[in-house]
N, C-alpha and C positions, 0 to 999 in steps of 0.2 A: 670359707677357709681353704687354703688350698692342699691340693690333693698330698700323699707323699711323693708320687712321681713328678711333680710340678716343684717342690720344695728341693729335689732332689736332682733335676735337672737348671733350678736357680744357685743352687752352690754349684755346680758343675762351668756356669758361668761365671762368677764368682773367682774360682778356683782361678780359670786360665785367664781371666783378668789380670790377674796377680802374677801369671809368670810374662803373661803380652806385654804389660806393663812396664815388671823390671826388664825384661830382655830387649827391649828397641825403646823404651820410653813414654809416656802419655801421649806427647803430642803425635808422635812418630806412629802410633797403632792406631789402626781403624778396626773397628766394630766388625770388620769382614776377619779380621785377624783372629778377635776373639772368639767369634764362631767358630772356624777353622780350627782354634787349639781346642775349645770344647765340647766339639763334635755338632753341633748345633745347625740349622740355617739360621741365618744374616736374621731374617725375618722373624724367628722363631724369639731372639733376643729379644728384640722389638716388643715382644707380646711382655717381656717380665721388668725394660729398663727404657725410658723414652730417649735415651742419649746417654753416647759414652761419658758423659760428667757424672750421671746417675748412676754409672757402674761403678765409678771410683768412688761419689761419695758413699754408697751402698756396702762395698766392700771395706771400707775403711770402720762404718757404722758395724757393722755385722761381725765383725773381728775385734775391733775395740770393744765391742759390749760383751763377746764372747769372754777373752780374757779379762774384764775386770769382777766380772763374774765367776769365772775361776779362781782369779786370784783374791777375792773375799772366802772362799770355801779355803786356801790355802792359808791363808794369817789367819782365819778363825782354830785354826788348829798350832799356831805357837803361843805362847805361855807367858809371854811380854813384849814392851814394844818396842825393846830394842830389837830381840830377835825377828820379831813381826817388820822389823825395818828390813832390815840385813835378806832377808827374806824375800821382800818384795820388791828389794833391787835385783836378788839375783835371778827371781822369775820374769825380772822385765828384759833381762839381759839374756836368760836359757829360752826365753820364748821368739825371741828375735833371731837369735844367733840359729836357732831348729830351724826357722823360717825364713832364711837369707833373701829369698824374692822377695816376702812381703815386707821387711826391712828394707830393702833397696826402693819399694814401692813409699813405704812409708816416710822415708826418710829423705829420698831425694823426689821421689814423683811428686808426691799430694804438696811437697812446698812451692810449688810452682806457681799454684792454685792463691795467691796475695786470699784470696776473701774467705781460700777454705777455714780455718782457723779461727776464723770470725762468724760463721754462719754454719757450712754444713756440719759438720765434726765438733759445736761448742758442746752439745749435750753431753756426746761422747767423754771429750775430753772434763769437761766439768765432771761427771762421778769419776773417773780417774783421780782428779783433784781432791774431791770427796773423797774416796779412800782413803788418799796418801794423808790427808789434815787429819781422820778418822785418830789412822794408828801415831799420827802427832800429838794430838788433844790428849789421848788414851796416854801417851807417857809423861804428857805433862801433869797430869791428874791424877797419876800413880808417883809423879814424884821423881822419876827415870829422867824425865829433860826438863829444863830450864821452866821456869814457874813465868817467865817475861819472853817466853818464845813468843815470835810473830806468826801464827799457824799457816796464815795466808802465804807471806814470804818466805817462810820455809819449803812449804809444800814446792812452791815453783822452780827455787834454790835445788832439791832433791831432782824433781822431776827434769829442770833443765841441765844438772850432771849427769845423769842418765842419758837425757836425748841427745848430748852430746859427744858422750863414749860412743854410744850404738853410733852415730851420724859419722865419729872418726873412723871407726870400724869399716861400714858399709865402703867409705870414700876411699880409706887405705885399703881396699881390694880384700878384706877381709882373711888378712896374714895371720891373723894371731886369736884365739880364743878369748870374745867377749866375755863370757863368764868369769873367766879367770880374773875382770878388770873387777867385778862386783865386791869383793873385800874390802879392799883400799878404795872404793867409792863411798861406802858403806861406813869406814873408818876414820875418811875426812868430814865426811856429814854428823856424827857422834857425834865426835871430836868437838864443834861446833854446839850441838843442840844440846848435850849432856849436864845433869847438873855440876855445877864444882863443887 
């Protein structure tokens, strides 16, 4: 098990991954770079990530599992699923918008990647999934949405208006506050899943 100074010097790589990244690009940063922003030696990386693919899919894994682990402790504490909805757009949009590099990482970098999506980040992205069908099932079973909802197609309908606001965000230079967009995200997707 590794030490805390070890665990503590891997998010520090981690860390400047995520600004090396957004700030010149994936392909554009070398692993001399990330050193340099995380005080590290070259070599020293070496010892925790066998190649800069490993850093990105690493960091992507470690942050996604971070927050969707937060954000289960976060909807266990509203009281329905519509609010549990509304909710969990808006902390997908205050946790991005807090962390504008790793959004520009997330958003533009790791797409680059044609097989990341397929392979390293499926786990990830599947409990995300898993969540968002969670608090879907749970309002359909309360009565709250549509008794003929598609949970699968839903889920991805929610999750891809989301990554799609954050993606315009990131692209439009990031002028205007994301959160601000999560109501009326929140309000067309109801709209749609609610019962009549």
């Amino acid at each position: 098990m590794p030490g805390d100074a070890d665990s503590k010097k891997h998010q520090r790589i981690i860390d400047a991954a995520v600004r090396v990244f957004a700030r010149k690009g994936y392909y554009s940063s070398r692993v001399a770079d990330i050193a340099k922003e995380s005080g590290v030696a070259v070599g020293t990386i070496y010892l925790y990530f066998k190649t800069k693919e490993e850093i990105l899919v690493s960091l992507f894994r470690e942050k996604m599992a971070d927050f969707v682990a937060s954000l289960g402790n976060v909807l266990s504490q509203e009281p329905d699923p519509s609010a549990k909805l509304r909710r969990l757009v808006r902390r997908h949009f205050e946790v991005l918008e807090l962390n504008p590099e790793l959004a520009e990482v997330i958003q533009v970098e790791l797409r680059q990647g044609n097989k990341f999506f397929r392979g390293a980040s499926a786990r990830e992205v599947g409990s995300y999934f898993d969540l968002i069908g969670s608090v879907l099932s749970e309002g359909v079973e309360s009565g709250d949405f549509r008794k003929d909802l598609p949970i699968k197609v839903a889920t991805k309908v929610l999750f891809g208006a989301m990554d799609q606001m954050t993606t315009s965000w990131v692209l439009g230079q990031r002028t205007y506050k994301l959160r601000d967009t999560a109501d009326a995200v929140a309000d067309v997707f109801l709209a749609g899943i609610s019962r009549s």
